[in-house]
Backbone as ProteinMPNN parsed JSONL, in Angstrom:
{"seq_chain_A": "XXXXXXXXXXXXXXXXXXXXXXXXXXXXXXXXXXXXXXXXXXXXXXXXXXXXXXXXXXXXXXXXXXXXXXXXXXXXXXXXXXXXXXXXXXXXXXXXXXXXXXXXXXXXXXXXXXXXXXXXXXXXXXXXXXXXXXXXXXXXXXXXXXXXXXXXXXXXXXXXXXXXXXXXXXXXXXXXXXXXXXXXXXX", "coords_chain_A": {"N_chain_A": [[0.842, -1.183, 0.0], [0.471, 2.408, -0.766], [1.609, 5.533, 0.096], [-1.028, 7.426, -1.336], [-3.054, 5.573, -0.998], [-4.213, 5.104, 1.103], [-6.631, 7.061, 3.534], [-5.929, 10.478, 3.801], [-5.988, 11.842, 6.016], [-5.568, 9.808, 8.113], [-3.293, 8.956, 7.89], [-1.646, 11.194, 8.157], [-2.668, 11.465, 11.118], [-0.981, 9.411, 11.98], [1.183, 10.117, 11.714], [1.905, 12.036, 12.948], [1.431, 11.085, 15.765], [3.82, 9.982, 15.712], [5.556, 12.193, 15.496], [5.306, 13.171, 17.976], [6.606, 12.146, 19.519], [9.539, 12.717, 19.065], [9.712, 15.111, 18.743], [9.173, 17.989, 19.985], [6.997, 20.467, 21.417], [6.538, 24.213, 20.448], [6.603, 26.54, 22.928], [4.465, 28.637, 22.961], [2.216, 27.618, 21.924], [0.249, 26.384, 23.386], [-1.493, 28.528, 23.447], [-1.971, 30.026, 21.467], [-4.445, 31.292, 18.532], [-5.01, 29.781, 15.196], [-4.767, 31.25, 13.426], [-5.752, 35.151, 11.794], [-8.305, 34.536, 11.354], [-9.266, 32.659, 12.907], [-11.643, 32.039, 15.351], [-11.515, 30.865, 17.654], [-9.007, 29.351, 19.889], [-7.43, 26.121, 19.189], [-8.916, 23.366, 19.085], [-7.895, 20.805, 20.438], [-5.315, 18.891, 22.074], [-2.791, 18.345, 20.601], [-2.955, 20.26, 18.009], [-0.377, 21.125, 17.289], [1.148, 19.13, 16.221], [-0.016, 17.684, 14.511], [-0.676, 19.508, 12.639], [2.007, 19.856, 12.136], [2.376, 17.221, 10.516], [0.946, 17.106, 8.339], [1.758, 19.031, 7.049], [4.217, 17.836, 6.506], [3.059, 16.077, 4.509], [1.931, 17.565, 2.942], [4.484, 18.627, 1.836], [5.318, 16.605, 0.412], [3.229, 15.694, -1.498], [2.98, 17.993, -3.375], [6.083, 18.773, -4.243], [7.576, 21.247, -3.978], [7.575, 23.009, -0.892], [6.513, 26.765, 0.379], [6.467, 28.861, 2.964], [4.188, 31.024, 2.577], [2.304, 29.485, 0.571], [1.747, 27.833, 2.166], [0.396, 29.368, 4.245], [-1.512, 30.449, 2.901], [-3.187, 27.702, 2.6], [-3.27, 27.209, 4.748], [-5.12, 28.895, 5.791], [-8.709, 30.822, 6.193], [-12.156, 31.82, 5.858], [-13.149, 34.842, 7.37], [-15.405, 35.75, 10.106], [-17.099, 38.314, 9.245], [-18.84, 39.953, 10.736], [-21.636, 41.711, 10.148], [-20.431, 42.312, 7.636], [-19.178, 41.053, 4.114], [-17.572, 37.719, 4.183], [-14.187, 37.593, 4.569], [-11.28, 35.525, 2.923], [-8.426, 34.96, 4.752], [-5.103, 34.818, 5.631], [-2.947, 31.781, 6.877], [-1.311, 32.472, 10.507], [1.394, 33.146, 10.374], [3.743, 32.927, 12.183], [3.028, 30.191, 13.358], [3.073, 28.273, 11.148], [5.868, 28.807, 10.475], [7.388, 27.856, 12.313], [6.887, 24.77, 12.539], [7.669, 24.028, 10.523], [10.744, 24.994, 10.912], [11.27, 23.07, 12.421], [10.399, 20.516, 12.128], [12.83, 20.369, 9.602], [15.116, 20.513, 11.714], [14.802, 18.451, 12.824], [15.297, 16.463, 10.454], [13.267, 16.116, 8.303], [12.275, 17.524, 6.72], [14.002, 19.398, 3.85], [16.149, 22.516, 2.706], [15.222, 23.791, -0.806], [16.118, 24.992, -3.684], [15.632, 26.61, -5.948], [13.896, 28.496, -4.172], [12.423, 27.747, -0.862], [11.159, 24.326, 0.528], [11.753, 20.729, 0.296], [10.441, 17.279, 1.12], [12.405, 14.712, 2.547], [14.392, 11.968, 2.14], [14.218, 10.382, 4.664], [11.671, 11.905, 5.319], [10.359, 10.866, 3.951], [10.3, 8.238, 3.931], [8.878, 8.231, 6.83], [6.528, 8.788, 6.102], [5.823, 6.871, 4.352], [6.042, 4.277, 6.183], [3.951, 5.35, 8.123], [1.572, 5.423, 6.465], [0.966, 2.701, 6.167], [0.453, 1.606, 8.795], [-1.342, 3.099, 9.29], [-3.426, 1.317, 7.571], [-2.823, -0.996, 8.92], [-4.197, -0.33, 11.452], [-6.723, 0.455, 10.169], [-7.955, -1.731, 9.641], [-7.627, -3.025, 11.726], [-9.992, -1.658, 12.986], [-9.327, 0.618, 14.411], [-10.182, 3.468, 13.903], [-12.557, 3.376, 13.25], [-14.309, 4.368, 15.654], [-15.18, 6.732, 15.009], [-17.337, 6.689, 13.318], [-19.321, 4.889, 15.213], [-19.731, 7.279, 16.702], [-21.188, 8.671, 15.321], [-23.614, 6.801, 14.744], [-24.874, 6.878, 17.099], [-25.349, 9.818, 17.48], [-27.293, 9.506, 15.396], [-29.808, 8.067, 16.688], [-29.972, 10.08, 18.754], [-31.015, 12.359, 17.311], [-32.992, 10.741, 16.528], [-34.38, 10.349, 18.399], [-35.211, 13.314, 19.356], [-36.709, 14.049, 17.275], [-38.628, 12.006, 16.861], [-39.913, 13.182, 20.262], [-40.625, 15.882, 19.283], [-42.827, 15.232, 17.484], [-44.725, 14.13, 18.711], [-45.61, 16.082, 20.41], [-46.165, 18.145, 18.509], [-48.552, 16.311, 17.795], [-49.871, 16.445, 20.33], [-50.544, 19.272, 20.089], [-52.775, 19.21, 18.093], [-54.518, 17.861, 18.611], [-55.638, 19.105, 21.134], [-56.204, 21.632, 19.208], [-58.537, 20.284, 17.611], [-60.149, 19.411, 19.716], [-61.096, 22.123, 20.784], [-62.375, 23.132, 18.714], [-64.809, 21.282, 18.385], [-68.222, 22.074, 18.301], [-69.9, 23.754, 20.488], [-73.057, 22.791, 22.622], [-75.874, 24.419, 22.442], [-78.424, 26.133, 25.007], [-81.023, 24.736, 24.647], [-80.648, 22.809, 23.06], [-80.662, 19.209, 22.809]], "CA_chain_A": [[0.0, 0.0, 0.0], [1.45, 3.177, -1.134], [0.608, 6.736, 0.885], [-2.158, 7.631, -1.845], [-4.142, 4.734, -0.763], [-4.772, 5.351, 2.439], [-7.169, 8.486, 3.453], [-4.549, 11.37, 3.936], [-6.41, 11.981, 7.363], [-5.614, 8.411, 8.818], [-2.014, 9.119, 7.395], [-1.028, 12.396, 9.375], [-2.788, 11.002, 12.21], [-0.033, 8.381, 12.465], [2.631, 10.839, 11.587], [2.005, 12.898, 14.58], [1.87, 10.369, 16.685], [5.297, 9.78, 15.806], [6.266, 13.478, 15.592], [5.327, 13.443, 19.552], [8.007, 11.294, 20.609], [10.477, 13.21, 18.512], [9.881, 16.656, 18.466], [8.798, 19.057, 21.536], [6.243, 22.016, 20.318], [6.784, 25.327, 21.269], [5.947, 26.876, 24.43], [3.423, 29.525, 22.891], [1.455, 26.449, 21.633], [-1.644, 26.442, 24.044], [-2.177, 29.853, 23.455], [-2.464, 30.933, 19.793], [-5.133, 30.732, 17.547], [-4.098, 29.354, 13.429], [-4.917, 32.869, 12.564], [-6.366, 35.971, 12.424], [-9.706, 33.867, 10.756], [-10.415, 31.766, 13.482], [-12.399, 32.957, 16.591], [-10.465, 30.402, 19.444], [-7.587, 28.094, 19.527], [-7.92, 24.587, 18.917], [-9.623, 22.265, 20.94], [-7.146, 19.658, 20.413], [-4.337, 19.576, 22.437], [-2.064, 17.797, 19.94], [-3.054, 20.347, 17.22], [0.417, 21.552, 16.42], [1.814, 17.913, 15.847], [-0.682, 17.4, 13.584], [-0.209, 20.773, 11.407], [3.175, 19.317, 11.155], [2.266, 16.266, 10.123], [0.008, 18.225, 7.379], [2.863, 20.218, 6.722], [4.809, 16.903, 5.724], [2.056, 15.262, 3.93], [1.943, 18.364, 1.58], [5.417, 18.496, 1.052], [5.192, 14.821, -0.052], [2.234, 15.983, -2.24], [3.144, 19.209, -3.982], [7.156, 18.492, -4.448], [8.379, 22.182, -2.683], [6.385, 24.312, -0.014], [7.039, 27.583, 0.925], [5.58, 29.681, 4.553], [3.01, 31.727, 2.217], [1.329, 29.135, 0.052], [1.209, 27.211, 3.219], [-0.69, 29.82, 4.876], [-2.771, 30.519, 2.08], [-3.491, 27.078, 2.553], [-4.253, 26.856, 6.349], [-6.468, 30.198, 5.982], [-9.979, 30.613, 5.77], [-12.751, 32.494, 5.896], [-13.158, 35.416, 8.982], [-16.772, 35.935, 10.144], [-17.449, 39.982, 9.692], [-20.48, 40.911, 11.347], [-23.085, 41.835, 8.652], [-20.046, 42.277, 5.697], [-18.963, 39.966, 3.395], [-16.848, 36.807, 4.818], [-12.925, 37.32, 3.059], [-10.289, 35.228, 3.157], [-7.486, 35.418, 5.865], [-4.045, 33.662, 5.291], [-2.656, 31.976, 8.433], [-0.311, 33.1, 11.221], [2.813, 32.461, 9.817], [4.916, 31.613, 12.6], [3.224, 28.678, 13.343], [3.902, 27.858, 10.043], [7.193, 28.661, 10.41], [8.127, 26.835, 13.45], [6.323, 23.977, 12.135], [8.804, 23.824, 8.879], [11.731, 24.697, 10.82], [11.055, 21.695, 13.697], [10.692, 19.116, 10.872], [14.075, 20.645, 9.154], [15.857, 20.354, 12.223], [14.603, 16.916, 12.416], [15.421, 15.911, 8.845], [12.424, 15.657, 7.328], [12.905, 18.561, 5.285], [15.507, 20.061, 3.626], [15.972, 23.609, 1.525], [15.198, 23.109, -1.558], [16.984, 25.477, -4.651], [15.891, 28.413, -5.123], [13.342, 29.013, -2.91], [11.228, 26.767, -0.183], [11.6, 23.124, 1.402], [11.314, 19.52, 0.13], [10.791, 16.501, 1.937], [14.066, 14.544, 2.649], [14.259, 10.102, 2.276], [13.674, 10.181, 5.706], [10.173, 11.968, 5.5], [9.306, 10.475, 2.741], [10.004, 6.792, 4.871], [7.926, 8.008, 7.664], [5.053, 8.845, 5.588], [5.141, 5.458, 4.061], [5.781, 3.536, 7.516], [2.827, 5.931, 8.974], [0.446, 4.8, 5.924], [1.234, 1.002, 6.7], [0.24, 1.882, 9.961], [-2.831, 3.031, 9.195], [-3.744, 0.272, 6.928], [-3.349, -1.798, 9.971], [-5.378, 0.316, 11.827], [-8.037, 0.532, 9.193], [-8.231, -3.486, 9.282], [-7.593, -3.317, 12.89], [-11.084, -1.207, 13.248], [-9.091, 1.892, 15.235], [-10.715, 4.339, 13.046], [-14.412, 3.294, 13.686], [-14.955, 5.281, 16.29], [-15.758, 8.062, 14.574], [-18.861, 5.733, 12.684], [-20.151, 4.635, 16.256], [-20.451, 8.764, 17.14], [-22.589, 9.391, 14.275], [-24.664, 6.214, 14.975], [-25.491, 7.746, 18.572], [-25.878, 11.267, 17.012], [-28.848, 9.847, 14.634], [-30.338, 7.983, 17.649], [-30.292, 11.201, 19.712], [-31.975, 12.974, 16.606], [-34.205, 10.647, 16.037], [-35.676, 10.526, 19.7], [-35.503, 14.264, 19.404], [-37.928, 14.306, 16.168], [-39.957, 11.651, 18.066], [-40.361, 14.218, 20.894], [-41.097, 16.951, 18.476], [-43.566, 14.636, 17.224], [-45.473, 13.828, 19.755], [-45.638, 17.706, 20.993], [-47.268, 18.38, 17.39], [-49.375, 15.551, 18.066], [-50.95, 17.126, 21.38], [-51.29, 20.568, 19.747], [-53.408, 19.219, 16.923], [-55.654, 17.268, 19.748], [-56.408, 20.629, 21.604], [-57.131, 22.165, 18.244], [-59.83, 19.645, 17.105], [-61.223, 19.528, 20.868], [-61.426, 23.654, 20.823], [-63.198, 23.234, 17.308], [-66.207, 20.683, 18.26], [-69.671, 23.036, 18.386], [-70.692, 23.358, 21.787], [-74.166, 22.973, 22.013], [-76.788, 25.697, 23.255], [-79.289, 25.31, 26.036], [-82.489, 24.51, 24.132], [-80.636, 21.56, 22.295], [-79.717, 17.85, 23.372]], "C_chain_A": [[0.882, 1.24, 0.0], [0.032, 4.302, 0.058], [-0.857, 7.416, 0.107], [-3.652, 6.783, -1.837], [-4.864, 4.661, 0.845], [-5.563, 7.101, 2.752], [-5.854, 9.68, 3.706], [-5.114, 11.992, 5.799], [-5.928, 11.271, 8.539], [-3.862, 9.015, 8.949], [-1.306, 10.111, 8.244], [-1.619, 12.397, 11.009], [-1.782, 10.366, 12.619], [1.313, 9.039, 12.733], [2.814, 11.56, 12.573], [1.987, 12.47, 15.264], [3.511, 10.17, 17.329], [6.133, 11.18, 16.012], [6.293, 13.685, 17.298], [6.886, 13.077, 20.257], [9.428, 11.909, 19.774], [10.813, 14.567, 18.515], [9.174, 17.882, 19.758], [8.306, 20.032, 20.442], [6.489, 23.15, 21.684], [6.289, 26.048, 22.574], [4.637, 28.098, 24.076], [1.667, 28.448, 21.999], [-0.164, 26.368, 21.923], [-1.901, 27.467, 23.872], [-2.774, 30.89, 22.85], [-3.503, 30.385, 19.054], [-3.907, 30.621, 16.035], [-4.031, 29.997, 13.163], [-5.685, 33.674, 12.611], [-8.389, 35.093, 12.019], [-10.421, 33.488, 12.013], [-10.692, 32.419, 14.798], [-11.646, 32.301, 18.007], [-9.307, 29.913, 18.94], [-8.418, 27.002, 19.186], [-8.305, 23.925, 19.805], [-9.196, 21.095, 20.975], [-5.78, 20.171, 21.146], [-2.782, 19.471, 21.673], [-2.58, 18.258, 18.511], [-1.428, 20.695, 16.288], [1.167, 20.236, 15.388], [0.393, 17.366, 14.583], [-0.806, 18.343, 11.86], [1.266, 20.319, 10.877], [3.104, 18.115, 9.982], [1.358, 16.208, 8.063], [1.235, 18.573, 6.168], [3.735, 18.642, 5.383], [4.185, 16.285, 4.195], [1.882, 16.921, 2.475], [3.287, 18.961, 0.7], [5.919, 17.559, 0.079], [4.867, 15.477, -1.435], [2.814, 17.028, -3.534], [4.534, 19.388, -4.415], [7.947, 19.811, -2.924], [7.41, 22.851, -2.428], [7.205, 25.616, 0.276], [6.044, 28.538, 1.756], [4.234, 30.561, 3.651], [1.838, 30.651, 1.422], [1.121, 28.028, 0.96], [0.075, 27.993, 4.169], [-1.791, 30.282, 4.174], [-3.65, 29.122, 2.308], [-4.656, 26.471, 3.316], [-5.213, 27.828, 6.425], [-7.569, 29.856, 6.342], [-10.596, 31.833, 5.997], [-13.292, 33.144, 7.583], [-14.765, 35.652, 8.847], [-16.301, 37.64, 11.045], [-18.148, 40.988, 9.866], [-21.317, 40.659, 9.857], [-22.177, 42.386, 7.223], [-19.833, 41.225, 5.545], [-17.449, 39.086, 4.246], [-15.388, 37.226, 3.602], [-11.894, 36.411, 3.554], [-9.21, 35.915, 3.741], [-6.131, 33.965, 5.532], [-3.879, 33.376, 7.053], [-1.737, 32.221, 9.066], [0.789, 31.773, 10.567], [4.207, 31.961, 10.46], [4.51, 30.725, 12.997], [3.642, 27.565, 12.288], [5.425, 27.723, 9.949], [8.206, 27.874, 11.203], [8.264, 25.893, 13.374], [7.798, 23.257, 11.364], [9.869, 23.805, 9.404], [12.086, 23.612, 11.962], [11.231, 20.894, 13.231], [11.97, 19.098, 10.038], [15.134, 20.549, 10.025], [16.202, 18.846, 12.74], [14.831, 15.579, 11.601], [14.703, 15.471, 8.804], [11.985, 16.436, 6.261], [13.899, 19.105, 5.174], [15.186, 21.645, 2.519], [15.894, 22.737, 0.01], [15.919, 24.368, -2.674], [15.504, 25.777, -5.697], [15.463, 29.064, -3.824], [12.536, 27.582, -2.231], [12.045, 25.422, 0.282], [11.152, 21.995, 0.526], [11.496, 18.449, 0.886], [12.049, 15.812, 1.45], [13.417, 12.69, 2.066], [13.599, 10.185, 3.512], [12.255, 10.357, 6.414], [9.589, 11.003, 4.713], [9.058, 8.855, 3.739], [9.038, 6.928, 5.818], [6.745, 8.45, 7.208], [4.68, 7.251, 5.145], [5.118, 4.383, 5.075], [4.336, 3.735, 8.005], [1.32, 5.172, 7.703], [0.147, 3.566, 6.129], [0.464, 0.637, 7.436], [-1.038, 1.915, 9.817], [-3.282, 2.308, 8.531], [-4.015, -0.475, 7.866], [-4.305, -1.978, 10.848], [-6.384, 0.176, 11.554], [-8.625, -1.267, 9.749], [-8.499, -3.756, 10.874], [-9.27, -2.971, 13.67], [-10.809, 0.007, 14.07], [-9.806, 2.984, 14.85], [-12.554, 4.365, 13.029], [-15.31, 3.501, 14.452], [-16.04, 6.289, 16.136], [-17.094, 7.52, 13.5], [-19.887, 5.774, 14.139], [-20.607, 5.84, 16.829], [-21.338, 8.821, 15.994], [-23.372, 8.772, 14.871], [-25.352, 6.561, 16.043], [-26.087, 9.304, 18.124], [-27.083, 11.096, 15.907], [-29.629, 9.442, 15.759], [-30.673, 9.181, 18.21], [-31.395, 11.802, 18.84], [-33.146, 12.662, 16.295], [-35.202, 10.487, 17.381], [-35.948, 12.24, 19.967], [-36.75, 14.453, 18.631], [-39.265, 13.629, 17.034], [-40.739, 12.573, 18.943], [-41.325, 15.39, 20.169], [-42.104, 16.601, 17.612], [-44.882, 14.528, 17.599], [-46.376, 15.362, 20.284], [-46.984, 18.3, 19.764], [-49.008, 17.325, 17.735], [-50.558, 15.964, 18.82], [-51.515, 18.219, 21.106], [-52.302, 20.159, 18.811], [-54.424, 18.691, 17.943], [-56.206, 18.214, 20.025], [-57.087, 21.551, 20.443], [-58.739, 21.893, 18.094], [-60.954, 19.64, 18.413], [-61.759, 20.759, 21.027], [-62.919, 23.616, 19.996], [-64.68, 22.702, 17.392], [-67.056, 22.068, 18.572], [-69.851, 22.709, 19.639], [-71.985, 24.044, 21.801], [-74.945, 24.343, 23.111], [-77.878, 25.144, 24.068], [-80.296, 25.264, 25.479], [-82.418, 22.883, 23.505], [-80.417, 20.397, 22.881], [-79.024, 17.067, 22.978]], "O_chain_A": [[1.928, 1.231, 0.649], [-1.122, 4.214, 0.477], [-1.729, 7.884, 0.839], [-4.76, 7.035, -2.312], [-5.878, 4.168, 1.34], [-5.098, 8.129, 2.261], [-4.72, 9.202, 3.735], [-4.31, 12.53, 6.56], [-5.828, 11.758, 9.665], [-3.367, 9.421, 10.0], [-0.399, 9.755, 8.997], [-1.174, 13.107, 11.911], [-1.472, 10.649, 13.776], [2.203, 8.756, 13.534], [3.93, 11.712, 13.071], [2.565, 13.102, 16.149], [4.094, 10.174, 18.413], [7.208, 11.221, 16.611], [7.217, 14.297, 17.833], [7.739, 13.511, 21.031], [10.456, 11.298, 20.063], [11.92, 15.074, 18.336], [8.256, 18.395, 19.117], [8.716, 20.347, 19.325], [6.574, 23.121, 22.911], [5.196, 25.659, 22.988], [3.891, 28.393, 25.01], [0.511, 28.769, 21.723], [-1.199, 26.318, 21.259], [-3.061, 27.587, 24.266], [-3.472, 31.871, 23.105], [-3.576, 29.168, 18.88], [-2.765, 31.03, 15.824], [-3.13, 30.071, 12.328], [-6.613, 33.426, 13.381], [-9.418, 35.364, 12.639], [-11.591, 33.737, 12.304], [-9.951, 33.295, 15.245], [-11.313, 32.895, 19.033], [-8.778, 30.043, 17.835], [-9.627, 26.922, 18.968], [-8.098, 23.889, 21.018], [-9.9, 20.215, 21.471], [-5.24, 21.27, 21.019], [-1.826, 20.194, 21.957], [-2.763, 17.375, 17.672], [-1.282, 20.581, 15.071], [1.581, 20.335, 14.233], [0.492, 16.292, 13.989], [-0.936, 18.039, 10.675], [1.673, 20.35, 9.716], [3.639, 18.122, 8.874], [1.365, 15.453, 7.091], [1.413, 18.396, 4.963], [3.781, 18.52, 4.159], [4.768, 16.123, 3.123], [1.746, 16.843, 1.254], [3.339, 19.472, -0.418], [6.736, 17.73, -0.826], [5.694, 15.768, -2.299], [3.01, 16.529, -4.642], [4.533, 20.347, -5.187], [8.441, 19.64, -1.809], [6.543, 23.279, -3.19], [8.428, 25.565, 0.401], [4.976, 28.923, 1.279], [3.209, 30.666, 4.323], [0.638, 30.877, 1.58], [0.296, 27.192, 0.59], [-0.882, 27.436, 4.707], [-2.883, 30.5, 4.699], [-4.866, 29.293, 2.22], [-5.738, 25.902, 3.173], [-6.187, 27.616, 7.148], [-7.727, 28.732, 6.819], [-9.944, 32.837, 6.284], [-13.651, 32.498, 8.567], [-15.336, 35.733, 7.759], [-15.808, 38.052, 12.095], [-18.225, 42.166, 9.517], [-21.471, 39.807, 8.981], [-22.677, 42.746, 6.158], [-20.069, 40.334, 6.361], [-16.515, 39.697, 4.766], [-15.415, 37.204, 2.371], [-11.613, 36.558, 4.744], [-8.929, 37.088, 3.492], [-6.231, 32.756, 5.321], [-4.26, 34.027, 8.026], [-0.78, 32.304, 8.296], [0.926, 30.56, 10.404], [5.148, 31.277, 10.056], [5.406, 29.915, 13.237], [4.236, 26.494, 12.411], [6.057, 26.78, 9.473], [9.323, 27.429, 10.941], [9.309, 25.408, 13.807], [8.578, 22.345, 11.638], [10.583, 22.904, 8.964], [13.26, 23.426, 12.283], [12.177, 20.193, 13.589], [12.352, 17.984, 9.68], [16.232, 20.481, 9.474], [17.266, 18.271, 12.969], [14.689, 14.376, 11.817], [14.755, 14.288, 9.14], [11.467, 16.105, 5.194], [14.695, 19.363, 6.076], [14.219, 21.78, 1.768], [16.281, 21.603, -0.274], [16.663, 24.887, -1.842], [14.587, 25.001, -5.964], [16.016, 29.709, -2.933], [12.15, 26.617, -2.89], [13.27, 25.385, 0.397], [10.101, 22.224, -0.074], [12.589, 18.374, 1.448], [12.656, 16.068, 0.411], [12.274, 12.393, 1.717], [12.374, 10.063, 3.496], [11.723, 9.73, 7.33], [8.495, 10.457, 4.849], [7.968, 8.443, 4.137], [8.234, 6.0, 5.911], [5.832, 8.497, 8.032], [3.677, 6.601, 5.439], [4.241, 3.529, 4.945], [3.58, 2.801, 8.27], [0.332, 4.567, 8.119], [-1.043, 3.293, 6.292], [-0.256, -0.343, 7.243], [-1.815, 1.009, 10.119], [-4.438, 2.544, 8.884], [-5.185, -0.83, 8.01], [-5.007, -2.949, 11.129], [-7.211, -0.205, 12.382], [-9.739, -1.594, 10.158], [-9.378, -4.522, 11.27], [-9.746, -3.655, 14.576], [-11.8, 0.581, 14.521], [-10.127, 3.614, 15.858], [-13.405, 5.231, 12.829], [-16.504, 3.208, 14.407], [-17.103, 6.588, 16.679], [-17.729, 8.431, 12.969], [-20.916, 6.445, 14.228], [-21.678, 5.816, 17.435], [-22.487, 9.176, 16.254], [-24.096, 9.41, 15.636], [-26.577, 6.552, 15.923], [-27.177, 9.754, 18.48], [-27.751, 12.051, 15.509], [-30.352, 10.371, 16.118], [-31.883, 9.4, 18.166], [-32.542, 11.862, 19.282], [-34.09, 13.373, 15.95], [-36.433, 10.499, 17.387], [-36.854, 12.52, 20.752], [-37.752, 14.935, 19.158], [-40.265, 14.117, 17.56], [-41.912, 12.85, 18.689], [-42.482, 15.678, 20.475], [-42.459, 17.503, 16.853], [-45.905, 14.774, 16.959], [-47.59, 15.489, 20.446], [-48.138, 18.681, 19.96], [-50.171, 17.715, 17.839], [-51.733, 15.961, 18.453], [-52.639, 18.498, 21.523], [-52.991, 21.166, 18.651], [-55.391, 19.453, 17.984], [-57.245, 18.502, 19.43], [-58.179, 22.103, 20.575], [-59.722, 22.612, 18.273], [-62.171, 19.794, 18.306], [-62.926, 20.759, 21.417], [-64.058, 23.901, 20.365], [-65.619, 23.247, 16.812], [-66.487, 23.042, 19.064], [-69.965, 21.534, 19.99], [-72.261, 25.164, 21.37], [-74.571, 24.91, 24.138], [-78.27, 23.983, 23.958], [-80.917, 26.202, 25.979], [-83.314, 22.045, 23.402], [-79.7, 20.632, 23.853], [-78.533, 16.236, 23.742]]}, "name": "protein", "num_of_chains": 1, "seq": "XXXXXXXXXXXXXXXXXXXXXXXXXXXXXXXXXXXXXXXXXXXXXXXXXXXXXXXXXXXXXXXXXXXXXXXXXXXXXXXXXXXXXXXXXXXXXXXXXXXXXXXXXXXXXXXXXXXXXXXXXXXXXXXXXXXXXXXXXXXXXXXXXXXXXXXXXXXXXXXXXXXXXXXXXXXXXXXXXXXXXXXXXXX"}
């Protein structure tokens, strides 16, 4: 199994795993949002090891990266009141820390003229890390995230039920409002 066969999700999951035990993230870490776009931080606490892992996985991908069309990448869209939503690139030294953590690492190297390419050594732990997840996949690690949905239609569908039922009683009181009540002469 080559790295294009495996989801690319599963894939930098594994790679950050491994980036943990190798690489220490910076000390401003818990504290930054990705950029000016997004409204908090992350709610992962193992998001930077995963942006690296990203980071790799698109150096793989794309041959050379360089800090701007990476943050064009990570951007997105800022929410601006009642104007129009615009694109926001993202903070660029996490980007940058990112790139030069994995370069001090060897898993990238400069590349000629400008920017970074992955090294042998990334390129091996991308294809170890896909392996990995293959195993995974087969193993059923990944099927978590199936068994939350299946609970999240359950919930919805005893919600609709509820909201069901509710309709149900208002339409009762209607039709009981509605009968003719009779006058005192009649029986």
């Amino acid at each position: 199994m080559g790295i294009y066969d495996v989801p690319a999700s599963y894939t930098i999951e594994e790679v950050a795993e491994k980036l943990k035990t190798e690489i220490q993230q910076p000390e401003f870490v818990p504290y930054v949002k990705t950029g000016v776009h997004a409204e908090r931080a992350p709610q992962r606490e193992d998001w930077f090891y995963i942006r690296m892992g990203s980071i790799l996985y698109r150096a793989y991908r794309n041959g050379t990266i360089g800090t701007e069309e990476l943050r064009s990448y990570y951007g997105g869209r800022k929410n601006r009141g009642v104007k129009r939503e615009h694109h926001y690139k993202a903070s660029g030294k996490i980007i940058r820390s990112a790139v030069q953590a994995l370069e001090k690492a060897g898993y990238l190297e400069k590349a000629s003229p400008k920017g970074r390419k992955i090294t042998t050594k990334g390129f091996r732990l991308l294809n170890e890390s896909s392996k990995l997840a293959v195993k995974n996949i087969e193993a059923g690690k990944y099927n978590k995230k199936e068994k939350k949905h299946d609970i999240d239609s359950k919930k919805r569908k005893e919600v609709h039920d509820a909201l069901k039922a509710q309709e149900q009683k208002k339409d009762q009181k209607k039709e009981h409002q509605k009968k003719p009540q009779k006058k005192e002469g009649e029986q």
